[in-house]
Backbone of each chain as ProteinMPNN parsed JSONL, in Angstrom:
{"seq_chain_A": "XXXXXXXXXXXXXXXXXXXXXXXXXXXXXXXXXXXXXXXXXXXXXXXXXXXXXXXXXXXXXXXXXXXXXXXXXXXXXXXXXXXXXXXXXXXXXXXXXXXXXXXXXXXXXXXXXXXXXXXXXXXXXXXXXXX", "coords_chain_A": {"N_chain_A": [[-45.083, -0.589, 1.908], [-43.902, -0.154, -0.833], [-41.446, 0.404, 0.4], [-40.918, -1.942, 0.898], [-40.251, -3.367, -0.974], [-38.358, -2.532, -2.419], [-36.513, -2.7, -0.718], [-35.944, -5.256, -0.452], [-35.286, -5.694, -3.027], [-33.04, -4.741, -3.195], [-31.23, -6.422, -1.359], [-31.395, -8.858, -2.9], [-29.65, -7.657, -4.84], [-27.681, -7.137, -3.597], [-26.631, -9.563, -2.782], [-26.161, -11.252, -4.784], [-23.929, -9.381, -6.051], [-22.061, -10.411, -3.171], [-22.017, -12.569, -4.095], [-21.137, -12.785, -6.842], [-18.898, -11.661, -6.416], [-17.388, -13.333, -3.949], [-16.696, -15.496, -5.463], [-15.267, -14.823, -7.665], [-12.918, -13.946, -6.117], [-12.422, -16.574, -5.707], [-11.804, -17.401, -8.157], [-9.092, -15.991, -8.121], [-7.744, -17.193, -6.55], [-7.354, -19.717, -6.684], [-5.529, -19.624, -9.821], [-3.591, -18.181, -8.318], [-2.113, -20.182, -7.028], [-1.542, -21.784, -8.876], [0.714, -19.983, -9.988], [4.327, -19.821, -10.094], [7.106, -19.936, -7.503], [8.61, -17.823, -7.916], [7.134, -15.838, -9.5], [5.161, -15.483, -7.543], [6.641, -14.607, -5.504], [7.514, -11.719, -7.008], [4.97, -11.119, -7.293], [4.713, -10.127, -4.932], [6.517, -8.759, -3.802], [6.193, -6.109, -5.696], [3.443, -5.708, -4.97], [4.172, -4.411, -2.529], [5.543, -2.263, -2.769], [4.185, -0.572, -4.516], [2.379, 0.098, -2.609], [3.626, 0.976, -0.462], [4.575, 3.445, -2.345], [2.417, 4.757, -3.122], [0.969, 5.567, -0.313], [3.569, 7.306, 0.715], [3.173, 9.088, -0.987], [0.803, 10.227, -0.783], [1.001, 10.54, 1.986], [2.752, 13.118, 2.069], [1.433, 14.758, 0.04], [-0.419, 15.705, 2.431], [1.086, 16.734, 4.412], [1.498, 18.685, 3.261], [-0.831, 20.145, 3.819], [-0.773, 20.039, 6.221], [0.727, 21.534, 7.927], [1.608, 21.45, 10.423], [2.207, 18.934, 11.584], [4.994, 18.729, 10.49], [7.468, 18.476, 11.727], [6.993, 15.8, 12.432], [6.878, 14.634, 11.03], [9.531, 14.767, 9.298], [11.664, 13.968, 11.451], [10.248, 10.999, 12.132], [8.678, 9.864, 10.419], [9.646, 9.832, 7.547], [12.401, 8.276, 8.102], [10.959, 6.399, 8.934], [9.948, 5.197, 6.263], [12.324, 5.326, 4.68], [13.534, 3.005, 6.349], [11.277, 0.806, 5.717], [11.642, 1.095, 2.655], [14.579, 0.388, 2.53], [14.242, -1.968, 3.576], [12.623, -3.491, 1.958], [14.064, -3.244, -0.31], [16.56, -4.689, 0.217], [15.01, -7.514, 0.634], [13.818, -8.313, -1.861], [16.229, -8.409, -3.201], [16.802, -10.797, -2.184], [14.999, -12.618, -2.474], [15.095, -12.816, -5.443], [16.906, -14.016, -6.072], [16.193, -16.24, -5.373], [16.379, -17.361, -2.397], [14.268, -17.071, -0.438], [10.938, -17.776, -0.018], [7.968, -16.616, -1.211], [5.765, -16.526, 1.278], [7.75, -15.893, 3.245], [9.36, -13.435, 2.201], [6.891, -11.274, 2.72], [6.367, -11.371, 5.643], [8.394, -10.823, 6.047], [9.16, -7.724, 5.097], [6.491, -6.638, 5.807], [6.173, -5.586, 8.857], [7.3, -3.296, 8.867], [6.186, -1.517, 7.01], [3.82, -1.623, 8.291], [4.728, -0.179, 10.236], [4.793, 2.38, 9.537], [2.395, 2.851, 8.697], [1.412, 3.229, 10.527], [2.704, 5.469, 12.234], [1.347, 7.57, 10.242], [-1.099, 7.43, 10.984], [-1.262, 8.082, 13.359], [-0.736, 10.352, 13.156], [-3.052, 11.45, 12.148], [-3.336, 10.871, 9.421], [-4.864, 8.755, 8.335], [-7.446, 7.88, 9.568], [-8.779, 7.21, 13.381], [-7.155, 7.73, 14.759], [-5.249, 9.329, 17.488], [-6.248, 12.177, 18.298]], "CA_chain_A": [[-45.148, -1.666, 0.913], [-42.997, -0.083, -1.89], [-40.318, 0.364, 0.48], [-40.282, -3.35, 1.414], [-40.211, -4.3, -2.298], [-36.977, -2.307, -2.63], [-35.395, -3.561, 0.885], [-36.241, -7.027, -1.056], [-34.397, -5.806, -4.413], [-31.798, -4.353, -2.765], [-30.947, -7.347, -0.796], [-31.269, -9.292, -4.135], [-28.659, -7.037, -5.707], [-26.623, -7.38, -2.941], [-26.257, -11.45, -2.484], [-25.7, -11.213, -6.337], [-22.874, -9.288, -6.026], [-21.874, -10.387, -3.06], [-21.604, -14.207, -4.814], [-19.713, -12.801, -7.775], [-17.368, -11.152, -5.269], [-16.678, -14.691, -3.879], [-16.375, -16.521, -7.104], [-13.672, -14.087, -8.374], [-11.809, -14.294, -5.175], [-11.837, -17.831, -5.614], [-10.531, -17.455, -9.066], [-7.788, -15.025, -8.132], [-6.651, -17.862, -5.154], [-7.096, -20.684, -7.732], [-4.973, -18.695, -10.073], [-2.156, -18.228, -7.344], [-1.74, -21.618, -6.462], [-0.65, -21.904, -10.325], [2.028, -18.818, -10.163], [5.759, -20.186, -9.823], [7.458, -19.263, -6.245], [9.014, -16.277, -8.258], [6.486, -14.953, -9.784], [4.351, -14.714, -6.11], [7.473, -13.497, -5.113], [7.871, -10.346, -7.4], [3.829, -10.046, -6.978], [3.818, -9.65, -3.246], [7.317, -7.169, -3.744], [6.108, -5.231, -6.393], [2.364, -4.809, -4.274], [4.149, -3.682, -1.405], [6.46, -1.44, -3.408], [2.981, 0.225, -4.623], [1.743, 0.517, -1.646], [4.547, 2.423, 0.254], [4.652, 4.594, -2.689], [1.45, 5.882, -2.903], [1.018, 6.273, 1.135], [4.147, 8.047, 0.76], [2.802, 10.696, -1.879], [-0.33, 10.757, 0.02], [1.41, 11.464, 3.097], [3.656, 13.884, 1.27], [0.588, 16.005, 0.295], [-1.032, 15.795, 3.892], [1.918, 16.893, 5.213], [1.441, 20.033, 2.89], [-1.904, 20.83, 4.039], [-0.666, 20.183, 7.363], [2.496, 21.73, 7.906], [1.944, 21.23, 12.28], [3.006, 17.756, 11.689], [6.171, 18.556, 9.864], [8.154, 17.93, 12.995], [6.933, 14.384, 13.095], [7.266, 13.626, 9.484], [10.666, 14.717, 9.097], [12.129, 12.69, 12.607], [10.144, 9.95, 12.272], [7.923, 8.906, 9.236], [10.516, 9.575, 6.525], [13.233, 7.792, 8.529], [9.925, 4.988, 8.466], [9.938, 5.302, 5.11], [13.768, 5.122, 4.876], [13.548, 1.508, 6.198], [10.985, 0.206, 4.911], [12.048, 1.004, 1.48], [15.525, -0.58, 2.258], [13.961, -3.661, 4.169], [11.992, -4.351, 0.769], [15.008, -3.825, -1.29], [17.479, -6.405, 0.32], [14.265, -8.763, 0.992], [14.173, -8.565, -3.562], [17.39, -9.037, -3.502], [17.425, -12.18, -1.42], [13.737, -13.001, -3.281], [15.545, -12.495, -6.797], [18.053, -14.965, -5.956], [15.477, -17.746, -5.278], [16.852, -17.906, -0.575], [13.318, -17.147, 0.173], [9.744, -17.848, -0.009], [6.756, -15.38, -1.455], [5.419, -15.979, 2.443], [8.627, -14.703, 4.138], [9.094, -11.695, 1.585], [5.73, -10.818, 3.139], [6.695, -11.344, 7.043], [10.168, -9.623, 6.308], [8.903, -6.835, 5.029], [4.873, -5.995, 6.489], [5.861, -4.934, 9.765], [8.039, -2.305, 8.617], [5.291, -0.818, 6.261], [2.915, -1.388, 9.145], [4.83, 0.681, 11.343], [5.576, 4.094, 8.919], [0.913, 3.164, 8.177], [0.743, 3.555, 11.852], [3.023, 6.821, 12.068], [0.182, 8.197, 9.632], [-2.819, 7.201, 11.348], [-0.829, 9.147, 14.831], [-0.849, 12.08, 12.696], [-4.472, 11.807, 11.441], [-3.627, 10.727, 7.897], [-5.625, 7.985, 8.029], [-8.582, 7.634, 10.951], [-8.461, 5.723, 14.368], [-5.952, 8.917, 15.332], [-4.687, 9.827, 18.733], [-6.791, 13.103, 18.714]], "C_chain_A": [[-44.084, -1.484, -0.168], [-41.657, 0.402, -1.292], [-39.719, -0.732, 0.646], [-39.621, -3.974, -0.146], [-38.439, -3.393, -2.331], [-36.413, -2.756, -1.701], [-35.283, -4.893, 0.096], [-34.709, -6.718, -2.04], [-33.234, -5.44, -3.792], [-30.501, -5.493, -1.99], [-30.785, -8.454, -1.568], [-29.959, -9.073, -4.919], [-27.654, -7.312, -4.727], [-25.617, -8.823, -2.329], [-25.532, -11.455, -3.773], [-24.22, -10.733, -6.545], [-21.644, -9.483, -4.845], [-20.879, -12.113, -3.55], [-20.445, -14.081, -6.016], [-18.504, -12.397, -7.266], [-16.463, -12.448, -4.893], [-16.042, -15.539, -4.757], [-14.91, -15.28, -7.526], [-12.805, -14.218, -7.333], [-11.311, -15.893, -5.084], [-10.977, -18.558, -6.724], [-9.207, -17.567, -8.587], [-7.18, -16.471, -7.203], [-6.038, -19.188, -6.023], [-5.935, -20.345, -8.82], [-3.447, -18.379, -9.294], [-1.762, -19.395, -7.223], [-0.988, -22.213, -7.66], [0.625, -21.439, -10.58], [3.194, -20.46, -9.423], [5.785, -19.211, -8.209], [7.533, -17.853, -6.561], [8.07, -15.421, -8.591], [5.607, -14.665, -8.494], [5.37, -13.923, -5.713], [7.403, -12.379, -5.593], [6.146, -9.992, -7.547], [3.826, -9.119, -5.559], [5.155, -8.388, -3.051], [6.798, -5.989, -4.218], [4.626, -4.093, -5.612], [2.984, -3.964, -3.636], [5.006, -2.719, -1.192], [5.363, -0.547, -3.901], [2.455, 0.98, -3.697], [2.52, 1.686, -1.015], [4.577, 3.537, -0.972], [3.592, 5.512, -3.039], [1.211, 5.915, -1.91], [2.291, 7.268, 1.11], [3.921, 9.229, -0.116], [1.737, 11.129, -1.128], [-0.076, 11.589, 1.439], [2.463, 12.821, 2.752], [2.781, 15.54, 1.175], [-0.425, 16.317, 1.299], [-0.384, 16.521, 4.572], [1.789, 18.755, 4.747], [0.422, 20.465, 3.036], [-1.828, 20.814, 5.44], [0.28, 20.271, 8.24], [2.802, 21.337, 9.914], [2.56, 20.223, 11.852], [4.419, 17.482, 11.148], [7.431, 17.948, 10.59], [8.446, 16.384, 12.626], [7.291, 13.812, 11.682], [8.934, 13.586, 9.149], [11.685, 13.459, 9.96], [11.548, 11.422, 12.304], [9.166, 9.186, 11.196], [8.984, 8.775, 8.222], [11.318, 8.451, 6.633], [12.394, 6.177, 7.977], [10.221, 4.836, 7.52], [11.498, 4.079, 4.356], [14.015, 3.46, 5.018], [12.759, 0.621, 5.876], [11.174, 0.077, 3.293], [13.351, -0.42, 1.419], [15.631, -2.004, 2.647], [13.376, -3.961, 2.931], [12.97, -4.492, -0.647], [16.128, -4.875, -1.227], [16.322, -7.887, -0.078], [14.146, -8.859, -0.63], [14.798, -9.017, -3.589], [17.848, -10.751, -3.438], [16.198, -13.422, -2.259], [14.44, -13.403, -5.016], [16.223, -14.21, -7.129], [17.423, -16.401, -5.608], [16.054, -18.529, -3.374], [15.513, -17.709, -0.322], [12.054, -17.174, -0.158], [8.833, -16.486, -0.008], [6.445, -14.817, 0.49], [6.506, -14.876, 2.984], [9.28, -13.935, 3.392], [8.453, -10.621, 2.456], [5.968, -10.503, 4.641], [8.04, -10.293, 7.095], [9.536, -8.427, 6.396], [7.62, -5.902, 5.463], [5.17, -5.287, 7.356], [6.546, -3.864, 9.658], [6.887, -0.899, 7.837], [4.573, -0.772, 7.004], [2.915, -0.207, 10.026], [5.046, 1.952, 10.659], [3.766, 4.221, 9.29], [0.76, 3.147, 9.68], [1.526, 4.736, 12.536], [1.978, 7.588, 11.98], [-0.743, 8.263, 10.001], [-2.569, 7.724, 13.061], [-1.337, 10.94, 14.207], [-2.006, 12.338, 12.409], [-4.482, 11.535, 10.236], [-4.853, 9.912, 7.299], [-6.454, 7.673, 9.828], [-8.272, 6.543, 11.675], [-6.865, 5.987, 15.037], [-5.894, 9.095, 16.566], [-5.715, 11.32, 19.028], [-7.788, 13.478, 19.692]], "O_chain_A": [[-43.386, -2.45, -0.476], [-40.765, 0.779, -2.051], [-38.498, -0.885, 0.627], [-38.738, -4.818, -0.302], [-37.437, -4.1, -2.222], [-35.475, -3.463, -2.069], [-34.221, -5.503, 0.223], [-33.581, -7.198, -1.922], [-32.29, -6.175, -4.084], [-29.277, -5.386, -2.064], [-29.995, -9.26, -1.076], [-29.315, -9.949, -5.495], [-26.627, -7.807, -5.19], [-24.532, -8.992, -1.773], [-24.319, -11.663, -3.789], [-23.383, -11.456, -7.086], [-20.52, -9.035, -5.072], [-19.731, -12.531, -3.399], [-19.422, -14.736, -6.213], [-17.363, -12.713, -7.604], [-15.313, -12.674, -5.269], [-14.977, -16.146, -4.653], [-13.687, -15.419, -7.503], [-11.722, -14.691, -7.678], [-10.269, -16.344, -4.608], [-10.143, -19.464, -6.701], [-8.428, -18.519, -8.543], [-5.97, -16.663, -7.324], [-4.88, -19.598, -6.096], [-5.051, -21.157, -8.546], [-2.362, -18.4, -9.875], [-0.551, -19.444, -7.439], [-0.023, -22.968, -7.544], [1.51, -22.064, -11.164], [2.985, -21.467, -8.746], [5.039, -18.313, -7.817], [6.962, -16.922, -5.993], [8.051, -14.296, -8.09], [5.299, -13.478, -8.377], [5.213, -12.714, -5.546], [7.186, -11.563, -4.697], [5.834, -8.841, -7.855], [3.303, -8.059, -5.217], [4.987, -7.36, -2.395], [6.809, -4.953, -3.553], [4.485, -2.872, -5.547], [2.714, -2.778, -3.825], [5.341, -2.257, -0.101], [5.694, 0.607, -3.628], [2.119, 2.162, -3.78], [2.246, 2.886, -1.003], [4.608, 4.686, -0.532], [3.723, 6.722, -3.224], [0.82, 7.078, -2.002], [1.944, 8.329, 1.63], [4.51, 10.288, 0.096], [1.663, 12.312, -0.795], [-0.555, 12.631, 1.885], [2.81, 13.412, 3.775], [2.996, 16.656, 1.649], [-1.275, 17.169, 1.038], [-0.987, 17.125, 5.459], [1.914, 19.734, 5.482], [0.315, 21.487, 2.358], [-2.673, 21.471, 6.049], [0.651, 19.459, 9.088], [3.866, 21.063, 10.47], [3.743, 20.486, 11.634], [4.986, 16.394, 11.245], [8.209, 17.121, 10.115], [9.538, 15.824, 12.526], [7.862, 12.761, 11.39], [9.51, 12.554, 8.804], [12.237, 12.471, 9.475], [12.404, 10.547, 12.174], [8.989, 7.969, 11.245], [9.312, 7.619, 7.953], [11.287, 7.6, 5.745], [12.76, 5.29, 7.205], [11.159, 4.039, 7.56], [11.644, 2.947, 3.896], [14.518, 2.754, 4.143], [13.246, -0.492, 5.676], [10.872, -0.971, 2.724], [13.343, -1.499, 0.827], [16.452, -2.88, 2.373], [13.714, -5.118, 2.681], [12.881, -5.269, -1.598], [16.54, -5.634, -2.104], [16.588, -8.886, -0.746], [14.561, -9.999, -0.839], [14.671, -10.192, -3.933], [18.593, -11.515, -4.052], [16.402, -14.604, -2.535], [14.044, -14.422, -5.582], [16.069, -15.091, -7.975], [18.05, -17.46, -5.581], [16.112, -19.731, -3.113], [15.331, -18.646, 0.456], [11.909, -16.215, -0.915], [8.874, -15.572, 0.816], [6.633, -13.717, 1.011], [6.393, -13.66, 3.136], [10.195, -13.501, 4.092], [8.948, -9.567, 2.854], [5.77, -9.328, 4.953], [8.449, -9.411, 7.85], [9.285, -7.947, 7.501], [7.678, -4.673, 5.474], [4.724, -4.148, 7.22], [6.385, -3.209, 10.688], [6.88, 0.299, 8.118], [4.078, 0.35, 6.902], [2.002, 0.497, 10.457], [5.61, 2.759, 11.397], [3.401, 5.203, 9.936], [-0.424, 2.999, 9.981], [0.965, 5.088, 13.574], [1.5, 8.219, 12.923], [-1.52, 9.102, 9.544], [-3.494, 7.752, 13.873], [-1.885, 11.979, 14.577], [-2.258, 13.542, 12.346], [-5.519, 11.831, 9.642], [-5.56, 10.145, 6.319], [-5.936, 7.341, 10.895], [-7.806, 5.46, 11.321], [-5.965, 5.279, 15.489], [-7.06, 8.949, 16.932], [-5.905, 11.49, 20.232], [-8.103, 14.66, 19.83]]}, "seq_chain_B": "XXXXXXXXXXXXXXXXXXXXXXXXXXXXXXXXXXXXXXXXXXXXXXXXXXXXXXXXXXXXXXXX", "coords_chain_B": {"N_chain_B": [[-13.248, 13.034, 20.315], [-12.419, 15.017, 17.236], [-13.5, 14.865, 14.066], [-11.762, 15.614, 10.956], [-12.289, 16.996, 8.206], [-10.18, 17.236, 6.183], [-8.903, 14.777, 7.088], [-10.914, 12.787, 6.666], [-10.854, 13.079, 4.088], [-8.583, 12.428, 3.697], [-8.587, 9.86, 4.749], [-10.469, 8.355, 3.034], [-9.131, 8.607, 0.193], [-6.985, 7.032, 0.568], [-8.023, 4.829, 1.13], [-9.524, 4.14, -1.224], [-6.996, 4.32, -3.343], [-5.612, 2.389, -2.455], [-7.54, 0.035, -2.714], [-7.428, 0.127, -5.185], [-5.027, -0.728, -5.797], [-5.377, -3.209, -5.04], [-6.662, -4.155, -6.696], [-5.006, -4.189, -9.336], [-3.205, -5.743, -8.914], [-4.855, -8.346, -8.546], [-5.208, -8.384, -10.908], [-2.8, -8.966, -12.225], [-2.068, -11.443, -10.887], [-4.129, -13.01, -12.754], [-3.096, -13.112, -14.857], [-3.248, -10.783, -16.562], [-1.85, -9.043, -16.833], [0.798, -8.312, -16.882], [3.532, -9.431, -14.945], [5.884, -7.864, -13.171], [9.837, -8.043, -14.104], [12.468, -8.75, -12.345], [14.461, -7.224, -12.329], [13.332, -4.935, -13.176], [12.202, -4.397, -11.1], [13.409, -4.05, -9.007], [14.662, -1.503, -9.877], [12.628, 0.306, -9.816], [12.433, 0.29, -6.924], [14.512, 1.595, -6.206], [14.186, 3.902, -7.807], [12.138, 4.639, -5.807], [13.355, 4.792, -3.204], [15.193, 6.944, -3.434], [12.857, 8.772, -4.121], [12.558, 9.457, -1.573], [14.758, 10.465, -0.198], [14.851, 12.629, -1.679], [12.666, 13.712, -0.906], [13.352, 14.248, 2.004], [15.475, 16.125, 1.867], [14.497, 18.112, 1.111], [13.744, 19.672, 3.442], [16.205, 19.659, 4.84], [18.41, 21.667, 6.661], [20.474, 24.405, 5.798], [23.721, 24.365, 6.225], [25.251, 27.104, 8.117]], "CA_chain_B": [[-12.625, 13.144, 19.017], [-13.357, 15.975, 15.98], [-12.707, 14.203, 12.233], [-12.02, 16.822, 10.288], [-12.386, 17.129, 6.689], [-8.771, 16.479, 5.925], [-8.642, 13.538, 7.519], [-11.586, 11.99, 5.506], [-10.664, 13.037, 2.789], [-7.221, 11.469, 3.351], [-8.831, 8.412, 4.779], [-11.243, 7.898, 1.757], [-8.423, 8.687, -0.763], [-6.234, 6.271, 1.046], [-8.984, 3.19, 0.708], [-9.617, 3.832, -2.201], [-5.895, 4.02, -3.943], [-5.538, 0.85, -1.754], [-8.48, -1.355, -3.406], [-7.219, -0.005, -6.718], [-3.268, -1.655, -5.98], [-5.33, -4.514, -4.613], [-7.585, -4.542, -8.306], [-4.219, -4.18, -9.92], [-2.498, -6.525, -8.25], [-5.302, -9.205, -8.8], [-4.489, -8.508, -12.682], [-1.6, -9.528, -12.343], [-2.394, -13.052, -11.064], [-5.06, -13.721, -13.351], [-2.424, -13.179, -16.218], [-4.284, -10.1, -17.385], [-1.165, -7.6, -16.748], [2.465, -8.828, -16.721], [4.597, -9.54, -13.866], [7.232, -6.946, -13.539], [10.742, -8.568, -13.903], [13.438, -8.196, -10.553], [15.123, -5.93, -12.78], [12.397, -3.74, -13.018], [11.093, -4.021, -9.502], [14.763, -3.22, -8.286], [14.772, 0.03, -10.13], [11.149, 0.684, -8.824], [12.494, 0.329, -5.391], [15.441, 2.756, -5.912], [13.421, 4.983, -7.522], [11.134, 5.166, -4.36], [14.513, 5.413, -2.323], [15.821, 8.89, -4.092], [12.277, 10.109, -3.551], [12.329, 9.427, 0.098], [15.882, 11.106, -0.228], [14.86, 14.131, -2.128], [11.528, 14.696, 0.513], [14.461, 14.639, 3.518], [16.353, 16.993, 1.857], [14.05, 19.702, 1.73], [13.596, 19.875, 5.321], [17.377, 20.226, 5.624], [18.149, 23.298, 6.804], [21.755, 24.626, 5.048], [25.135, 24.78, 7.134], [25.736, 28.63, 8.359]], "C_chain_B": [[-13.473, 13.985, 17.769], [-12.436, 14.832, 14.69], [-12.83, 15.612, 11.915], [-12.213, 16.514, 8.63], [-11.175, 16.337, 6.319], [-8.767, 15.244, 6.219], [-9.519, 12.471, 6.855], [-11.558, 11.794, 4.93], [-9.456, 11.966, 2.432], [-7.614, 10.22, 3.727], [-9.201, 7.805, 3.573], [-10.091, 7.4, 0.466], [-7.074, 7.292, -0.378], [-7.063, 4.547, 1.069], [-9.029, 3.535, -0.446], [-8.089, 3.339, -3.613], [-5.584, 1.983, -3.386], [-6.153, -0.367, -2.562], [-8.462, -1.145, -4.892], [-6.089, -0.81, -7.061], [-3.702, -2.75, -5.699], [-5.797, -5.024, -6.378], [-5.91, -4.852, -9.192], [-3.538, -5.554, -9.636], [-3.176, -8.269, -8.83], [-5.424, -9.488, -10.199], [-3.41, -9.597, -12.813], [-1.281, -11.371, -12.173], [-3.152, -13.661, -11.567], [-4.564, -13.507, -14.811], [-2.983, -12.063, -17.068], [-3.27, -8.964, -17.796], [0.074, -8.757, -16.645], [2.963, -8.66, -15.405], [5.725, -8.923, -13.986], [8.663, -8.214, -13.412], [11.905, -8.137, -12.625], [13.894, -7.016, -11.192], [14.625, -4.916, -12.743], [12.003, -3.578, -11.306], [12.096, -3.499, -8.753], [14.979, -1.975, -8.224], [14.09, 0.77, -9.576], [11.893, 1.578, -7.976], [13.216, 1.449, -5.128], [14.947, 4.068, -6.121], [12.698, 5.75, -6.454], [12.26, 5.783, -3.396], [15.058, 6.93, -3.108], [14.374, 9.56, -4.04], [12.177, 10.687, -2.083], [13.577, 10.583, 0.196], [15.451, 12.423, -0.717], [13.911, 14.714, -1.145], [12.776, 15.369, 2.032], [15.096, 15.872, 2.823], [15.902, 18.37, 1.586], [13.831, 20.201, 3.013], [15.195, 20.532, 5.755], [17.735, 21.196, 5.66], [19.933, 23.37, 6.512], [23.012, 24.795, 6.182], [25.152, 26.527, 7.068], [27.013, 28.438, 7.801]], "O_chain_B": [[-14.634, 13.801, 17.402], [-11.319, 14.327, 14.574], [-13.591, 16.484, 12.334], [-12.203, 15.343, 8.252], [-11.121, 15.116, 6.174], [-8.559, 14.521, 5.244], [-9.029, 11.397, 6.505], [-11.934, 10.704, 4.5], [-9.304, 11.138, 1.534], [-7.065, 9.304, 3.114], [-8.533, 6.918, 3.04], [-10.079, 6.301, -0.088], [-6.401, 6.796, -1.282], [-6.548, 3.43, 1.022], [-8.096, 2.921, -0.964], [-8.125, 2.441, -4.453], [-5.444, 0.888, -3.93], [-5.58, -1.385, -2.951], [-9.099, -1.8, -5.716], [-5.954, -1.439, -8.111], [-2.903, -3.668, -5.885], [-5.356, -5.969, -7.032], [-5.834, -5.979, -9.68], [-3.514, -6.372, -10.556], [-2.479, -9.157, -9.321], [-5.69, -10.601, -10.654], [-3.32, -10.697, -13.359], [-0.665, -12.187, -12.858], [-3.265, -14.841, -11.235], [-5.292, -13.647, -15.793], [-3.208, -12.315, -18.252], [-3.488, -8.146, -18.689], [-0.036, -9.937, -16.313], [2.722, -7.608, -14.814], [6.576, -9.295, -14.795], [8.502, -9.196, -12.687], [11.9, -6.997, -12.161], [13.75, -5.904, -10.685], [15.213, -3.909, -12.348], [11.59, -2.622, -10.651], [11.879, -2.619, -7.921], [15.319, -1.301, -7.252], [14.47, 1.741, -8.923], [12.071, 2.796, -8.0], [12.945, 2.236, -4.221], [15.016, 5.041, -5.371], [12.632, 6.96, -6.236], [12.205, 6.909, -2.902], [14.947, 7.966, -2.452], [14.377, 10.786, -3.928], [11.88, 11.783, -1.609], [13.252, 11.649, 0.719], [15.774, 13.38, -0.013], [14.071, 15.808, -0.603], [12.888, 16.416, 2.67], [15.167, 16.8, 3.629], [16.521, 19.426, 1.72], [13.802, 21.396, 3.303], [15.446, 21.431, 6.559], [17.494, 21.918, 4.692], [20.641, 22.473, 6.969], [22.823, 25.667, 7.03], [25.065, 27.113, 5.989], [27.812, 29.373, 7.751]]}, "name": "protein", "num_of_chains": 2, "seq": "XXXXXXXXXXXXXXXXXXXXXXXXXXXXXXXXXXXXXXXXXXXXXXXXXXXXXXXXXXXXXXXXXXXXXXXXXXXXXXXXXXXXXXXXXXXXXXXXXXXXXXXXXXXXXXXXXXXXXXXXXXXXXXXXXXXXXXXXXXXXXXXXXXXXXXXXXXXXXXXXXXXXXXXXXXXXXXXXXXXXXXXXXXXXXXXXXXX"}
């Protein structure tokens, strides 16, 4: 009985927040649809300028608790690294200059960052590993 | 398949930094945080490039 009443509340608490969850996401989209081209543009660079750089510190100190993989990081994640950095700094460049669209920022540059975050997840950095 | 510790840990730590650049991020379009300027996001970028550069270059092993 007093576990149903919590299964209840719990399920209560959880619609609750899963409604304010929605409602703010529908801000945030509402909200975008306002931004200028540029400014989506230098959001969706600057995210995905975040992103590679903390997976790259993260993999950085993975790499130092897991020196076997050094091999693979040196040959072939850095190199990753390597171009996705410089695929997101021309795709600015060309972004800066007002030739391309927030979307294809996003298409230029994802699969490049996809492929260093699927390096990492060979090595075990991140689960859903080869082991 | 064994998980090991490490790997959780780095998964966990890796969602979570993640849904903090996404929190950040959603600042940013709700006008709460500033929009970096190209100028700045350029430098960013280079910055990130000379660290990628300085990680390679410890690995390199010195000319005999």
């Amino acid at each position: 009985m007093r576990n149903k009443l919590l299964v209840k509340k719990l399920l209560i608490i959880l619609t609750v927040a899963l409604m304010l969850f929605l409602v703010s996401c529908a801000n945030v989209q509402e909200k975008w649809n306002t931004l200028t081209p540029d400014e989506q543009a230098r959001i969706v660079v600057d995210g995905i300028r975040v992103q590679l750089d903390t997976t790259f510190s993260q993999g950085k100190d993975y790499i130092a608790a897991n020196p076997q993989y050094k091999d693979v990081w040196v040959k072939s994640i850095l190199p990753g690294f390597e171009t996705a950095y410089a695929v997101l700094y021309n795709t600015a460049l060309l972004a800066s200059s007002g030739n391309i669209s927030p979307a294809e920022v996003y298409a230029r540059v994802q699969p490049s960052v996809d492929s260093v975050i699927g390096l990492l997840v060979q090595i075990g950095m991140l689960k859903g590993g080869i082991k | 398949m064994i998980i090991t510790a490490a790997e959780i840990i780095a998964t966990v730590k890796f969602l979570l930094t993640t849904a903090k650049n996404l929190w950040e991020t959603g600042r940013k379009i709700l006008g709460k945080d500033a929009i970096p300027e190209w100028d700045t996001i350029l430098g960013d970028i280079q910055k990130s490039q000379a660290a990628v550069e300085e990680e390679k270059k410890k690995y390199e092993t010195p000319p005999e």
